[in-house]
GURO-503323 format. One record per atom (N, C-alpha, C): x, y, z; atom name; residue number from 0. Coordinates in Angstrom, 2 decimals. Layout:
BEGIN
{{X, Y, Z}, CA, NUM} ...
//
This chain:
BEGIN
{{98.97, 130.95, 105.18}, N, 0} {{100.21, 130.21, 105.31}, CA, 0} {{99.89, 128.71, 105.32}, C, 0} {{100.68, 127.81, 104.47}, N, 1} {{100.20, 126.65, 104.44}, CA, 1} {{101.48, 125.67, 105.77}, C, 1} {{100.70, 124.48, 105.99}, N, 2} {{101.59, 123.99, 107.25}, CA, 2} {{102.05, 122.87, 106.02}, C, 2} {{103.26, 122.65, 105.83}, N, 3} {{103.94, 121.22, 105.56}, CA, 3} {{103.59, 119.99, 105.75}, C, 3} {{102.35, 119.60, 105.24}, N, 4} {{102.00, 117.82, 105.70}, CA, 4} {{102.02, 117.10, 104.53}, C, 4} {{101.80, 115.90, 104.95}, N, 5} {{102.61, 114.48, 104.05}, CA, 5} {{101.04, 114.43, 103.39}, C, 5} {{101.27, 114.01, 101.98}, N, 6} {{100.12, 113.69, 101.47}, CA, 6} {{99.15, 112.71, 102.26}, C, 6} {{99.67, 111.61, 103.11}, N, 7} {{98.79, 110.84, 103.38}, CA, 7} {{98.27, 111.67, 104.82}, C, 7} {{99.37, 112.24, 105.42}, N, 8} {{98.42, 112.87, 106.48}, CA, 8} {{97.33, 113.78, 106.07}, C, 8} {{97.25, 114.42, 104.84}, N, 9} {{96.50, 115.14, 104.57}, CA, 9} {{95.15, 114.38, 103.74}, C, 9} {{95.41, 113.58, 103.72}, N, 10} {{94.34, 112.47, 102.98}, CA, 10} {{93.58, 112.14, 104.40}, C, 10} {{94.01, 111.44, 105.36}, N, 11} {{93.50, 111.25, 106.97}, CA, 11} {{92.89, 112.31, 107.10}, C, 11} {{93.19, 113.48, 107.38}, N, 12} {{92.60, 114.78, 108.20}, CA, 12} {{91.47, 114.76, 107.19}, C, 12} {{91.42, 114.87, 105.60}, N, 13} {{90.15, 115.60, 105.23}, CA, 13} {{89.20, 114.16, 105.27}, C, 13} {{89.38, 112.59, 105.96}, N, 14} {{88.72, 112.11, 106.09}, CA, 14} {{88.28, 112.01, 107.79}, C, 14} {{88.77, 113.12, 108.46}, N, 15} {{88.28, 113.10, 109.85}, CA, 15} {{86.95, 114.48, 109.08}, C, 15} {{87.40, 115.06, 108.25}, N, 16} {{86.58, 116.76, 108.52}, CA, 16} {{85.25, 115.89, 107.78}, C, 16} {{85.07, 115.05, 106.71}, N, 17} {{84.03, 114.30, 106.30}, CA, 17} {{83.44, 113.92, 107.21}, C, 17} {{83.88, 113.01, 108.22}, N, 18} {{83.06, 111.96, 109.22}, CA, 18} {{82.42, 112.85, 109.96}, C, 18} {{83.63, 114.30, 110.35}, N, 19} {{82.84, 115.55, 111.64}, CA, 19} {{81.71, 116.16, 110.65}, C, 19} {{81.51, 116.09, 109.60}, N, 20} {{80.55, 116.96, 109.00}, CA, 20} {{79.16, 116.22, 108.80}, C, 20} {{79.63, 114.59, 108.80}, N, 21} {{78.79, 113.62, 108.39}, CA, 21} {{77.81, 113.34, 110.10}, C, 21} {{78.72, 113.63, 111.18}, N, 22} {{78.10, 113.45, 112.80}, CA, 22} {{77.43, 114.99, 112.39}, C, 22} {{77.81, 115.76, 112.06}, N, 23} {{76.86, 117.00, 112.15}, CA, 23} {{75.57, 117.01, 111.46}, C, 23} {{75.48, 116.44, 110.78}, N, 24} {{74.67, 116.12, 109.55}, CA, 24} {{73.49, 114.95, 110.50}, C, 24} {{74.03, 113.98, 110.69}, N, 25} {{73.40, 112.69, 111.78}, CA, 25} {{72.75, 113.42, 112.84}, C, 25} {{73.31, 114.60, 113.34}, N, 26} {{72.52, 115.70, 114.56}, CA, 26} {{71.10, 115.93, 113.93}, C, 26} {{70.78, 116.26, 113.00}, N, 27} {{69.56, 116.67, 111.78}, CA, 27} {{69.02, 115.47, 111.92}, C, 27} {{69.47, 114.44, 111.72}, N, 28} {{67.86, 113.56, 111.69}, CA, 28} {{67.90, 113.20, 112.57}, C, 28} {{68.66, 113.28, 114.00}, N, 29} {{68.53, 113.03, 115.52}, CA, 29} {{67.64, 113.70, 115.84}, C, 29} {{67.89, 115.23, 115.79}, N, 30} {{66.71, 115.75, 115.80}, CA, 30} {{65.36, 115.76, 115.19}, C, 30} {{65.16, 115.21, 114.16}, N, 31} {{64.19, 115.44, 113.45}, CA, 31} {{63.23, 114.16, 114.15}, C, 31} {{63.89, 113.55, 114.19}, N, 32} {{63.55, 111.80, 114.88}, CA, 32} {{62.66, 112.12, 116.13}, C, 32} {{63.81, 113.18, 117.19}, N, 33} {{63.17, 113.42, 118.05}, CA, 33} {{61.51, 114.17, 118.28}, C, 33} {{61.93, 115.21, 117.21}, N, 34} {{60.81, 116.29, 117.37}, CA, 34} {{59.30, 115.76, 116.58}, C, 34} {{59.79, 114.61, 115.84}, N, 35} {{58.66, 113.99, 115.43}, CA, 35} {{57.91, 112.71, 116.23}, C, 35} {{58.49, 112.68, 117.28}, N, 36} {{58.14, 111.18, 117.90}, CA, 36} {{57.09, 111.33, 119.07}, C, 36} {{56.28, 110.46, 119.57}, N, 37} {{55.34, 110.71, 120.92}, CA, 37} {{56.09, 110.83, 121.71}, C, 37} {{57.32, 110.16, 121.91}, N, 38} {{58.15, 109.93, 123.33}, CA, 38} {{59.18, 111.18, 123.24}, C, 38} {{59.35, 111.68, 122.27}, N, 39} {{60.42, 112.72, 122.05}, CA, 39} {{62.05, 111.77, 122.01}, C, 39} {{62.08, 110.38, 121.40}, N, 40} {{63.40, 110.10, 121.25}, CA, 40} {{63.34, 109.69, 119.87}, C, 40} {{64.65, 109.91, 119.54}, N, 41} {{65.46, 109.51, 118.26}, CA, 41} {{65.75, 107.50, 118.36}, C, 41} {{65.36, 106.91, 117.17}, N, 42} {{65.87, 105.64, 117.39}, CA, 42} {{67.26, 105.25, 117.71}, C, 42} {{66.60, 104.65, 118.68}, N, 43} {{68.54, 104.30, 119.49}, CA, 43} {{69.76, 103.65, 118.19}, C, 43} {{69.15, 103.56, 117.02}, N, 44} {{70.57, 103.74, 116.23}, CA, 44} {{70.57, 104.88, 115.40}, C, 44} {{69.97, 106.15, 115.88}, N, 45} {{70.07, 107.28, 114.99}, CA, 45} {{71.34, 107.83, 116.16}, C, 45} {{70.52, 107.57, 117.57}, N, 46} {{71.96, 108.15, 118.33}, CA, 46} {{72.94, 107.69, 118.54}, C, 46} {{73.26, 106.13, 118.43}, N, 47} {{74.52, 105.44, 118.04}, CA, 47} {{75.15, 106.26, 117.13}, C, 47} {{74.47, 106.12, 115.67}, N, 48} {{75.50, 106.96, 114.78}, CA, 48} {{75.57, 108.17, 114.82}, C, 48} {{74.91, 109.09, 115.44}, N, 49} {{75.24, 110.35, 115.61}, CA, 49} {{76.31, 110.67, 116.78}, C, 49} {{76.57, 109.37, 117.82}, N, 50} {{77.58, 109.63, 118.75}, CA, 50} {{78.75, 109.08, 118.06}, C, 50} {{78.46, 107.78, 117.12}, N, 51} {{79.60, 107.21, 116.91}, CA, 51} {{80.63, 107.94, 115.82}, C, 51} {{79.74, 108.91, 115.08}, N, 52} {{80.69, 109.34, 114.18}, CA, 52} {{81.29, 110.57, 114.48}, C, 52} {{80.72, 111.10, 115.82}, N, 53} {{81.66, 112.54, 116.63}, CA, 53} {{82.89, 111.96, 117.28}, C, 53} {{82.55, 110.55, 117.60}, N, 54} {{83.46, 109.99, 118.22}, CA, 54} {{84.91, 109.23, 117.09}, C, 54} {{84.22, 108.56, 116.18}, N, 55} {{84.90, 108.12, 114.96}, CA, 55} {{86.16, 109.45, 114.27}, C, 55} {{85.28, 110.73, 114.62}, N, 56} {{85.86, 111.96, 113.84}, CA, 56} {{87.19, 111.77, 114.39}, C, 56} {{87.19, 112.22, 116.00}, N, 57} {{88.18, 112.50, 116.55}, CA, 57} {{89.58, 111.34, 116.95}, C, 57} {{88.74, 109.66, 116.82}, N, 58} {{89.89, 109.25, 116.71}, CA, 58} {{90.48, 108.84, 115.34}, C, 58} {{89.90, 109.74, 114.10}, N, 59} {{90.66, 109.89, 113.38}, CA, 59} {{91.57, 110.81, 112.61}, C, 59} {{91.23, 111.71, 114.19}, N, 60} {{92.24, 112.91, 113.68}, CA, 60} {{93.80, 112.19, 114.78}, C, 60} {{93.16, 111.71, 115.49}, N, 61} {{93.88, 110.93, 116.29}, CA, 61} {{94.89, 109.85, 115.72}, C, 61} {{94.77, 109.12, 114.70}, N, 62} {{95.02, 109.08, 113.44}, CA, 62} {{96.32, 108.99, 113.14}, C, 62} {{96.09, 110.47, 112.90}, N, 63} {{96.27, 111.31, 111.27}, CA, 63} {{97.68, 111.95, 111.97}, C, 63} {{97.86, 112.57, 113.47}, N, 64} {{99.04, 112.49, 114.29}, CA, 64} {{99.98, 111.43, 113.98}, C, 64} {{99.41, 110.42, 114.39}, N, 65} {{100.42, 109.04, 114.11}, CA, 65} {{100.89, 108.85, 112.94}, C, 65} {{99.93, 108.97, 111.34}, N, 66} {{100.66, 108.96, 110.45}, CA, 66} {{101.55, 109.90, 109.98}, C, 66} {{101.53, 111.64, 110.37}, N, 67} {{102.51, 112.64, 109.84}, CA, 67} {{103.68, 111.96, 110.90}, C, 67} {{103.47, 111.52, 112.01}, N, 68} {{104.81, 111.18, 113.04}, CA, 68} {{105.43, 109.81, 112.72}, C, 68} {{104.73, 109.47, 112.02}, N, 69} {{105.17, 107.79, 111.24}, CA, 69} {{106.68, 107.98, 110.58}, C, 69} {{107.80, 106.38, 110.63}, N, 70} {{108.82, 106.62, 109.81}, CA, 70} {{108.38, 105.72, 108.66}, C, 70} {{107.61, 105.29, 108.30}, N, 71} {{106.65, 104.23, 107.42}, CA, 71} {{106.65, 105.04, 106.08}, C, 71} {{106.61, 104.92, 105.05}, N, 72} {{106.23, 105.46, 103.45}, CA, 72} {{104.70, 105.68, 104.11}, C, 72} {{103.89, 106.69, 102.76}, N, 73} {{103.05, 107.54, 102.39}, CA, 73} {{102.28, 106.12, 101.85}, C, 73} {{102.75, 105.07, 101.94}, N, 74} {{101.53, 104.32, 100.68}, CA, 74} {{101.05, 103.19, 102.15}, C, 74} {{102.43, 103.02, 103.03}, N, 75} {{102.01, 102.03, 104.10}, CA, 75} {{101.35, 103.03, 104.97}, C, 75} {{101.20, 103.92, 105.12}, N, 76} {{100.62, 105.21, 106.43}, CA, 76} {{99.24, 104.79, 105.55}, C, 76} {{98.86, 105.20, 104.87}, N, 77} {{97.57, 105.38, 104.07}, CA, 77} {{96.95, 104.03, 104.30}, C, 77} {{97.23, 102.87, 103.87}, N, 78} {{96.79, 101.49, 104.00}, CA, 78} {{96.43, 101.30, 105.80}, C, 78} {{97.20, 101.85, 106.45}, N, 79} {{97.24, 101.16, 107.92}, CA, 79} {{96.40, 102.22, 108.54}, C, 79} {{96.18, 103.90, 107.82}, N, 80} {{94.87, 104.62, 108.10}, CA, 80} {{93.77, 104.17, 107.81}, C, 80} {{93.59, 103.94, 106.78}, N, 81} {{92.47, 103.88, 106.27}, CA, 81} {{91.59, 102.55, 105.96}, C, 81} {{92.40, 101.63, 106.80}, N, 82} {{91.84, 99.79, 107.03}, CA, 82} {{90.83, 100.66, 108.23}, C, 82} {{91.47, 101.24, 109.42}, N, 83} {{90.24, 101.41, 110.92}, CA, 83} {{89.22, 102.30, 109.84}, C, 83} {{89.55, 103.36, 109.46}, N, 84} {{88.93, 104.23, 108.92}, CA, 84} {{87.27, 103.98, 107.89}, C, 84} {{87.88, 102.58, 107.05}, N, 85} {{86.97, 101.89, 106.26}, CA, 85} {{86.05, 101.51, 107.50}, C, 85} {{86.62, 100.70, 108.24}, N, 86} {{85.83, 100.13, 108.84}, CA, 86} {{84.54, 100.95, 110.52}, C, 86} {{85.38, 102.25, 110.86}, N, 87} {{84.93, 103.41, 111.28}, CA, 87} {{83.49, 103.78, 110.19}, C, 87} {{83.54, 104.27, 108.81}, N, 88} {{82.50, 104.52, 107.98}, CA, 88} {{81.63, 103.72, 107.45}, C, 88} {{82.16, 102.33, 107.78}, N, 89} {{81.00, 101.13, 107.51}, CA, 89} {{79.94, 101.53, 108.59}, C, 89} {{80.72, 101.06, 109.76}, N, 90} {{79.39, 101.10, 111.44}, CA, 90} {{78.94, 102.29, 111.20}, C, 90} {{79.31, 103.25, 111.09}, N, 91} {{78.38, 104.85, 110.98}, CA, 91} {{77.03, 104.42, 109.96}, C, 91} {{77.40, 104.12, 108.81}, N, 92} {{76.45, 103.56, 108.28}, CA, 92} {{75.21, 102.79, 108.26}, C, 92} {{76.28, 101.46, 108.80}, N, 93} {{74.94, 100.54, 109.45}, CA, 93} {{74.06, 100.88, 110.49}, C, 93} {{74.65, 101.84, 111.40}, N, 94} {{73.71, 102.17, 112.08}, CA, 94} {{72.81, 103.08, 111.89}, C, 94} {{73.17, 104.18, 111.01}, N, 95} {{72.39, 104.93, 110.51}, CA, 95} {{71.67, 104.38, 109.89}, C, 95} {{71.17, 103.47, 108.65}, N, 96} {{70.15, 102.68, 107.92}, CA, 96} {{68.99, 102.23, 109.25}, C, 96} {{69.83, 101.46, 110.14}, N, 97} {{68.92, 101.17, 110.98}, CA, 97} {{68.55, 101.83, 111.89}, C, 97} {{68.84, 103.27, 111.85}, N, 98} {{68.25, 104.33, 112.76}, CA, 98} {{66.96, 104.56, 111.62}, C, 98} {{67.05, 105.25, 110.58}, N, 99} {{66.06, 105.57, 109.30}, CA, 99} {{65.17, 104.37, 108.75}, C, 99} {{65.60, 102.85, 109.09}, N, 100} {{64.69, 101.95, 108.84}, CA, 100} {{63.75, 101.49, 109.99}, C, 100} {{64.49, 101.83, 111.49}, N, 101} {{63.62, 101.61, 112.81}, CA, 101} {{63.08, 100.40, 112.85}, C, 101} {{64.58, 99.48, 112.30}, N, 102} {{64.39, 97.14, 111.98}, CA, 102} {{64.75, 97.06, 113.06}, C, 102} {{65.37, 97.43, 114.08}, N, 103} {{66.28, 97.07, 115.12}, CA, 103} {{66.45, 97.83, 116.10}, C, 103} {{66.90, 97.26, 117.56}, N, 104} {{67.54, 98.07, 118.50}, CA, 104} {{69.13, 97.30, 118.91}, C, 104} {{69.05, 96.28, 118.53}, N, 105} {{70.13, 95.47, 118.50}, CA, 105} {{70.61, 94.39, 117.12}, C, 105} {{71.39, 95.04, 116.11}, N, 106} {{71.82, 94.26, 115.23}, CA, 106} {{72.74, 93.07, 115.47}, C, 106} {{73.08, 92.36, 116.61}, N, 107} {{73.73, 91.41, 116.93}, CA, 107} {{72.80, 90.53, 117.39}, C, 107} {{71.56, 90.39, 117.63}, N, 108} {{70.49, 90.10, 118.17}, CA, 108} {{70.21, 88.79, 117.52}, C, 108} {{70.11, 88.94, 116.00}, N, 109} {{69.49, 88.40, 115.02}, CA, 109} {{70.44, 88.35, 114.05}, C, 109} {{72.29, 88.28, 114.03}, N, 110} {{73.01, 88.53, 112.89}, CA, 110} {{72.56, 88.37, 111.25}, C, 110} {{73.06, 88.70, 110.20}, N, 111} {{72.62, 88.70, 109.17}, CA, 111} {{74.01, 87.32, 109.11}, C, 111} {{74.23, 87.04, 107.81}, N, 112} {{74.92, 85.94, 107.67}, CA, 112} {{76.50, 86.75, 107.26}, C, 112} {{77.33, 86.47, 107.74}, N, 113} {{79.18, 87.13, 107.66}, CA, 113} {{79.23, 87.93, 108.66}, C, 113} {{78.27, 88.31, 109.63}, N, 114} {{78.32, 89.47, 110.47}, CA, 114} {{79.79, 88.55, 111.84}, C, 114} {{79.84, 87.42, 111.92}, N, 115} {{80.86, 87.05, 112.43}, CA, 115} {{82.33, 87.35, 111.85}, C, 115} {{81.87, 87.31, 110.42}, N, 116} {{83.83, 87.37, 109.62}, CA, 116} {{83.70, 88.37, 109.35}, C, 116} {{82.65, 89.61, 109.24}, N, 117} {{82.96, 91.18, 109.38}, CA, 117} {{83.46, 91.53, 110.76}, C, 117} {{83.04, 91.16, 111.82}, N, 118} {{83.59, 91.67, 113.13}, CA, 118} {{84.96, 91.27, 113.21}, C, 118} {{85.45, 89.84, 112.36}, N, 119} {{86.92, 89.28, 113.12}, CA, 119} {{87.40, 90.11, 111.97}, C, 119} {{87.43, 90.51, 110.82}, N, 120} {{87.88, 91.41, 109.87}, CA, 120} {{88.05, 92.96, 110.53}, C, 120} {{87.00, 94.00, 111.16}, N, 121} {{87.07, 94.58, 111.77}, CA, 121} {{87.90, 94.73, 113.11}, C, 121} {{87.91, 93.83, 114.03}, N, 122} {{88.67, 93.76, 115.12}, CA, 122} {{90.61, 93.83, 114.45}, C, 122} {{90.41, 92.56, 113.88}, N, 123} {{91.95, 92.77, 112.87}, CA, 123} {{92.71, 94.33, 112.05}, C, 123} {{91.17, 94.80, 111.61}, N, 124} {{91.61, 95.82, 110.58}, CA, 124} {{91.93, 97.22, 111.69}, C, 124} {{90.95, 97.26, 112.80}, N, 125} {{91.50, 98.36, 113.27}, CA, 125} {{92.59, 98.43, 114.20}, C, 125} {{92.57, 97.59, 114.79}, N, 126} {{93.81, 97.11, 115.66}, CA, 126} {{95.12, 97.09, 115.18}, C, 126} {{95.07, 96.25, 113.88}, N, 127} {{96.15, 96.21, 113.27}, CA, 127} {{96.46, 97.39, 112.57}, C, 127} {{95.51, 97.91, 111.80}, N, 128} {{95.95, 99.34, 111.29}, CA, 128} {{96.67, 100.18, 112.62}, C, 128} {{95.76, 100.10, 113.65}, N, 129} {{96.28, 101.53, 114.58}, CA, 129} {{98.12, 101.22, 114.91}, C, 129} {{97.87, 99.54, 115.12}, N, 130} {{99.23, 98.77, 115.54}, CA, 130} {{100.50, 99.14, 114.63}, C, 130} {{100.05, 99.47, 113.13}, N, 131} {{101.42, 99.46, 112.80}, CA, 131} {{101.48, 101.05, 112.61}, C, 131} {{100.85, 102.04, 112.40}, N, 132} {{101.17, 103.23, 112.77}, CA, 132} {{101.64, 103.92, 114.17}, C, 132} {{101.09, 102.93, 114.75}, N, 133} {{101.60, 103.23, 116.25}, CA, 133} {{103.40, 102.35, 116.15}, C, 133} {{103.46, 101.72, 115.77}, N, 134} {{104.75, 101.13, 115.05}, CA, 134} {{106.19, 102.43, 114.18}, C, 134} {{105.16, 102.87, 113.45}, N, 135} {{105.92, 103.52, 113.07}, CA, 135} {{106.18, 105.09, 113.00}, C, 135} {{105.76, 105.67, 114.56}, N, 136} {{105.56, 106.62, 116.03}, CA, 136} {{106.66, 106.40, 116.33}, C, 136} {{106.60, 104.90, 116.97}, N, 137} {{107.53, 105.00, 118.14}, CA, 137} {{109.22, 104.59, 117.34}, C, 137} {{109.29, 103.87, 115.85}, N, 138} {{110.56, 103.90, 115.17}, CA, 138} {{111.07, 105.10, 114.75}, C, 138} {{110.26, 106.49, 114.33}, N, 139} {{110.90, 107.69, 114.24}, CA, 139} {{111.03, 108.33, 115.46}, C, 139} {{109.88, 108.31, 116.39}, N, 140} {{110.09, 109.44, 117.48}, CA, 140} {{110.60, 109.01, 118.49}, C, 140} {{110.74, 107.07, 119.43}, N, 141} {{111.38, 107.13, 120.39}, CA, 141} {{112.54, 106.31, 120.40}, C, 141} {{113.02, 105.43, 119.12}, N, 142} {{113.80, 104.43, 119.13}, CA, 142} {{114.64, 104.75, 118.04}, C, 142} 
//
């Protein structure tokens, strides 16, 4: 039996089941990290991204609620998902490189050059994304 969802909610969800498959996946070289090391630990950005993207999963199924409950069009739900979302699969990333390259324990330490106008881009993109879906929650469901 299929359930009735909006294309863009269904675009959200199969990008939460990616990220949960992608933290499952990050478990594998957590472990592998571990079982190969003297100390028995994984580089502290293998377990960043292996926590951050179990964590990333779920608030983007978290999401994906807000956009099927949205009174917003399918093209503004999608844009205002998938600004946090971009920016959710960037950090999984970066930290994973620097879990597998073992350059760092702190990438703010030593910024690379834009790492300031990626964070104020980031802070904007997810905030504001969550802001106007959460916007358009509360114009269909409480107002």
């Amino acid at each position: 039996m299929r359930t009735e969802l909006g294309s863009d909610t269904i675009a959200v969800l199969t990008a939460a089941g990616l990220v949960f498959l992608w933290a499952l996946a990050l478990g594998i070289q957590k472990y592998r990290q571990i079982s190969t090391s003297p100390d028995a630990h994984a580089h502290p950005y293998t377990d960043i991204a292996h926590r951050a993207a179990l964590l990333y999963s779920f608030a983007i199924l978290l999401i994906a609620v807000f956009v099927e409950l949205s009174a917003w069009s399918c093209t503004v739900n999608l844009i205002a998902a998938f600004v946090p979302i971009f920016f959710f699969v960037s950090a999984i990333a970066t930290y994973q490189l620097h879990g597998l390259r073992r350059d760092t324990d702190n990438q703010l330490r030593e910024p690379v050059a834009g790492t300031g106008v990626y964070m104020t881009a980031l802070i904007v993109g997810e905030i504001g994304g969550f802001a106007v879906l959460f916007a358009g929650f509360l114009d269909a469901q409480v107002f």
